[in-house]
C-alpha positions as CSV (number, residue, x, y, z in Angstrom):
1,X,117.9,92.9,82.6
2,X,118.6,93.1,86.4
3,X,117.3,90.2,88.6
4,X,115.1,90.8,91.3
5,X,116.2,91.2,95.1
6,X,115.2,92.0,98.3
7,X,114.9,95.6,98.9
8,X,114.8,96.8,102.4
9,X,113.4,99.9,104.0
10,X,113.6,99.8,107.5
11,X,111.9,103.0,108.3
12,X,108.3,100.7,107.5
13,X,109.1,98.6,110.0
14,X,107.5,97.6,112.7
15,X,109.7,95.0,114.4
16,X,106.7,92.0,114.1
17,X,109.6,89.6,113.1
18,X,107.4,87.7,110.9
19,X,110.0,87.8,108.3
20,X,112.4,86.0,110.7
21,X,109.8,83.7,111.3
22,X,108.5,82.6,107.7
23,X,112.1,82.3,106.7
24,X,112.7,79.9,109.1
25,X,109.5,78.2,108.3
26,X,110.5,77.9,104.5
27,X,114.5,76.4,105.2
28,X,112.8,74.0,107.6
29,X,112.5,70.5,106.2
30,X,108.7,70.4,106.5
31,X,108.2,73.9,105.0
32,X,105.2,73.8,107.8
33,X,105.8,76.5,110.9
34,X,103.3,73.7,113.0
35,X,105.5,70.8,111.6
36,X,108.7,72.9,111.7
37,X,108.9,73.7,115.9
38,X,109.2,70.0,116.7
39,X,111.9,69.1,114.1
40,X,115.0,67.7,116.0
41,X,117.7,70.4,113.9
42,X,115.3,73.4,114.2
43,X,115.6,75.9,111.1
44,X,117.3,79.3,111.7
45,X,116.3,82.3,110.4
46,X,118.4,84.1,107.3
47,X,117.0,88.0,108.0
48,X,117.8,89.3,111.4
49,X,116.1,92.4,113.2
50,X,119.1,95.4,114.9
51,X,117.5,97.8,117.2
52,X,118.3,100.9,116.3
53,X,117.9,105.2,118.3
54,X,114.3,104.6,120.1
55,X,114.0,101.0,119.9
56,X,113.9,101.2,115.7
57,X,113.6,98.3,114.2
58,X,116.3,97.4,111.6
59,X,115.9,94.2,109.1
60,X,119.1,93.1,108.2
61,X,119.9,90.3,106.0
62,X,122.7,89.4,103.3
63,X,123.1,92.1,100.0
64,X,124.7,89.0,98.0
65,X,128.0,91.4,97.6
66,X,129.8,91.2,94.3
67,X,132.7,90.6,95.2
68,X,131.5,89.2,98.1
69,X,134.2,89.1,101.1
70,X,132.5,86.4,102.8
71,X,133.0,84.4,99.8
72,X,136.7,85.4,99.5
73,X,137.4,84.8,103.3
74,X,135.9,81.3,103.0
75,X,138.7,78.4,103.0
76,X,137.0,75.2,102.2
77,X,134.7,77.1,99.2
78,X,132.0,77.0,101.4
79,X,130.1,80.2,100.1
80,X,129.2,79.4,96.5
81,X,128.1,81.3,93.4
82,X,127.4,78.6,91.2
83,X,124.4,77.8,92.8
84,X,121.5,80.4,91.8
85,X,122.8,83.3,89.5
86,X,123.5,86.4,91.5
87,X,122.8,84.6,95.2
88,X,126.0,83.7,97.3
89,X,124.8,80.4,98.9
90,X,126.2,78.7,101.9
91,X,127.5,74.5,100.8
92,X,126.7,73.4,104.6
93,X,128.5,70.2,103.3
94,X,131.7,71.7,103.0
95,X,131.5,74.6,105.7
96,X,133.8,74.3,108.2
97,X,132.4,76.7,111.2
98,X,136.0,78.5,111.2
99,X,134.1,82.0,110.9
100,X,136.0,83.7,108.7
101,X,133.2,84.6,106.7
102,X,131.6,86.2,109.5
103,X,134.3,88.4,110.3
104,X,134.5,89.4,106.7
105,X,131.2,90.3,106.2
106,X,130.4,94.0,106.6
107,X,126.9,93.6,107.6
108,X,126.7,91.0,110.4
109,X,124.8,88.8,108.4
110,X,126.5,85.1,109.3
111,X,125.5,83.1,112.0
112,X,126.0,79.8,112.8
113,X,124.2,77.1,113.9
114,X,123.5,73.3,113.2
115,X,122.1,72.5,109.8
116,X,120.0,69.9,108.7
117,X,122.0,70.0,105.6
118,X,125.3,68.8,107.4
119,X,123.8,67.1,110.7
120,X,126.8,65.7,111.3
121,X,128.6,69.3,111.9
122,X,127.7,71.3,115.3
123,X,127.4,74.0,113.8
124,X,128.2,75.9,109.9
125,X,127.2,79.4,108.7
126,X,124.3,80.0,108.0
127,X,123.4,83.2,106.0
128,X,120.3,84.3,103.1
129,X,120.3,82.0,99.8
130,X,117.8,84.5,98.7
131,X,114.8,81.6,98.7
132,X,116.3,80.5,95.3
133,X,114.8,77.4,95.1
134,X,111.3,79.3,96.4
135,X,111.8,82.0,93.4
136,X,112.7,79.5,90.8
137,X,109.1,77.8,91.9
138,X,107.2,81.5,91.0
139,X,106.9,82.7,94.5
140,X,108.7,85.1,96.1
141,X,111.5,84.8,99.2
142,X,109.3,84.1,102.8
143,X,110.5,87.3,104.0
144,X,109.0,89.4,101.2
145,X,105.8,87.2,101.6
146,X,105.4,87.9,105.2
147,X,106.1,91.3,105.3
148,X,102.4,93.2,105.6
149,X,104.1,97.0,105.9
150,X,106.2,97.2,102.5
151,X,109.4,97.2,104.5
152,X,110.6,94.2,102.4
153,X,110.0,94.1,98.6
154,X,111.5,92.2,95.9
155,X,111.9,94.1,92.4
156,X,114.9,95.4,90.2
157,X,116.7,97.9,92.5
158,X,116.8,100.3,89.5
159,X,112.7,100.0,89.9
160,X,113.3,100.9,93.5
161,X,115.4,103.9,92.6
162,X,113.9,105.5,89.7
163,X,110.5,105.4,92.1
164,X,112.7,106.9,94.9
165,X,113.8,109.7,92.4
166,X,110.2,110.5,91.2
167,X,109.3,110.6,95.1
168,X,112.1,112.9,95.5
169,X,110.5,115.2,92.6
170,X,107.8,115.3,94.0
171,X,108.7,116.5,97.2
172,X,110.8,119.1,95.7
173,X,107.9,120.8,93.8
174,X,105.4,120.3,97.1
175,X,103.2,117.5,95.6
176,X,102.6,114.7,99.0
177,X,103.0,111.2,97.5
């Protein structure tokens, strides 16, 4: 059986950012957005919003590649797998802000800033861990929670397609979804 992910579909996006929001809310160390704004190492969003032709929205966040590049750029063994099964999770302990990572990734997912997980550090990358420890709880990741348009779901992507396909036969024989 596949795990669930994140599926995105930008075109049912509205560019609210609430997504960006929430997530920072839930890697905050109150879990509180009221508590979470006057923490001293403010919490960073994982999911990130491209503009695309006409101001289009795009929600872009990490696809947890397998093999992942990021991980394979990563000197100090920074982006681990041992973690959650199927998440590629950033150890802010032993990131060293060197950026490879970044520049390995093909979707512009990385950023860095300072962690409260490794105060001590200016700054370490910072990328989705897929709300692991929110999922292993029974909820689902902050962005999926706070999306109100069904641009973000979380389901088997094998779900997502075979619903795709029967929306595609539909179309094909005239019937409006």
């Amino acid at each position: 059986m596949l795990k669930k992910t994140v599926i995105v579909r930008p075109e049912l996006c509205v560019g609210c950012m609430q997504c960006m929001i929430r997530c920072a809310e839930a890697h905050s160390q109150s879990k509180s957005l009221a508590s979470a704004i006057g923490e001293e190492i403010l919490a960073k969003p994982r999911i990130h919003l491209g503009v695309g032709p006409e101001n289009k929205p795009f929600p872009n966040k990490c696809r947890h590649c397998e093999p992942a590049p990021c991980q394979e750029a990563c000197m100090p063994w920074a982006i681990r797998d041992d973690i959650a099964e199927g998440l590629k999770i950033v150890d802010p302990t032993r990131c060293i802000g060197c950026g490879m990572c970044a520049m390995a990734c093909p979707y512009y997912v990385i950023r860095f800033f300072q962690d409260a997980g490794a105060p001590e550090r200016p700054s370490v990358a910072v990328k989705c861990d897929g709300c692991h420890e929110r999922v292993a709880a029974g909820a689902i990741p902050a962005c999926v929670a706070a999306c109100k348009t069904g641009a973000l779901t979380f389901d088997e992507v094998n779900l997502y397609l075979k619903q795709g396909t029967n929306r595609l036969a539909n179309a094909v024989y005239g019937v409006k979804a």
